[in-house]
Every structure is written in C-alpha cells, then in structure tokens.
N, C-alpha and C positions, 0 to 999 in steps of 0.2 A: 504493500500500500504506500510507502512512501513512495514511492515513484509518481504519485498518481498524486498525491496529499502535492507533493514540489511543484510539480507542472498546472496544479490547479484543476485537475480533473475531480476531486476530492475536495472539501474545502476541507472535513474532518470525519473523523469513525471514533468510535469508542470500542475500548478494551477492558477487560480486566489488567492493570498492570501487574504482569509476572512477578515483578520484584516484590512488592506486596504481597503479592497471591502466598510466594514462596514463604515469607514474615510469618503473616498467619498461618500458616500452616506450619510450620515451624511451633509456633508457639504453640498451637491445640496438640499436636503428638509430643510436646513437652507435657502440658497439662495433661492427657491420657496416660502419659507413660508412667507419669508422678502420680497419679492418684487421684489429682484434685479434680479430676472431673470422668465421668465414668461416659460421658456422651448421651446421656439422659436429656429429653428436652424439656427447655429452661434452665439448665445451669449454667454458668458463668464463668468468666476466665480473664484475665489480665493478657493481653496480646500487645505487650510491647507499647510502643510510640500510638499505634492503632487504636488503644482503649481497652475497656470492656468491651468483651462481643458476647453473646448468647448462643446456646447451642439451639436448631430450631429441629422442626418435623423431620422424622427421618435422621437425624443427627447431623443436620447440616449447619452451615456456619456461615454468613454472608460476609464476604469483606466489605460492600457499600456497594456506593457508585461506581459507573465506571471509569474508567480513565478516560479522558481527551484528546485525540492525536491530533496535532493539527502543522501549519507551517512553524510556529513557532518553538514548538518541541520533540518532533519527531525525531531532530537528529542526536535527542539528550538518547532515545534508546538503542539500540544494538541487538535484534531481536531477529 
C-alpha cells in the first residue's frame, strides 16, 4: 500500500499497528502465564504504556483503534 498511499492513489487505510498488536500480546501471555489472569471474560490486566485492557467474549482482547497510514507516516513503518 505505500506505493499507492505516495503517488496518491490512496489518500489513507487503516491497520492494526503490528508493533502494538505484538505489546499487547506480549503482555496478556505474560499475564496468563503468571496467573493473574486465567482468560475469563471480564478480567483485567495492566498492558504496559496501553492501559488497562479487559479480556472480552471468547477471551478476546481489543487493542483499540486502528492505526492510520497515511503520506505522513507510512514511511515511520517497515512492514
């Protein structure tokens, strides 16, 4: 997509950013592995710079929003 995002075919897309994605998930198999959270929905967990997040239906975990790609940051990633 940058290709497409530089020459203006794209003005922007959204992502989940990887580097995030990788944070949080980092932090939840910390939190499972240690105990403090068994992956039950509703319970909670400290994820770093990111916050509190809640573990949701199915034991899923939302990072947020998503990222922005646009002319002025695409070239921050390397993806």
């Amino acid at each position: 997509m940058r290709k497409f995002v530089k020459d203006g075919t794209v003005a922007s897309f959204e992502l989940w950013d990887p580097g995030k994605l990788g944070y949080l998930a980092a932090y939840a198999a910390a939190a499972l592995a240690s105990g403090q959270i068994t992956g039950k929905e509703g319970e909670t967990f400290k994820a770093g710079n990111l916050g509190t997040k809640s573990i949701g239906a199915d034991g899923e975990i939302l990072l947020g929003p998503p990222q922005v790609f646009d002319k002025s940051n695409i070239d921050q990633f390397d993806f």
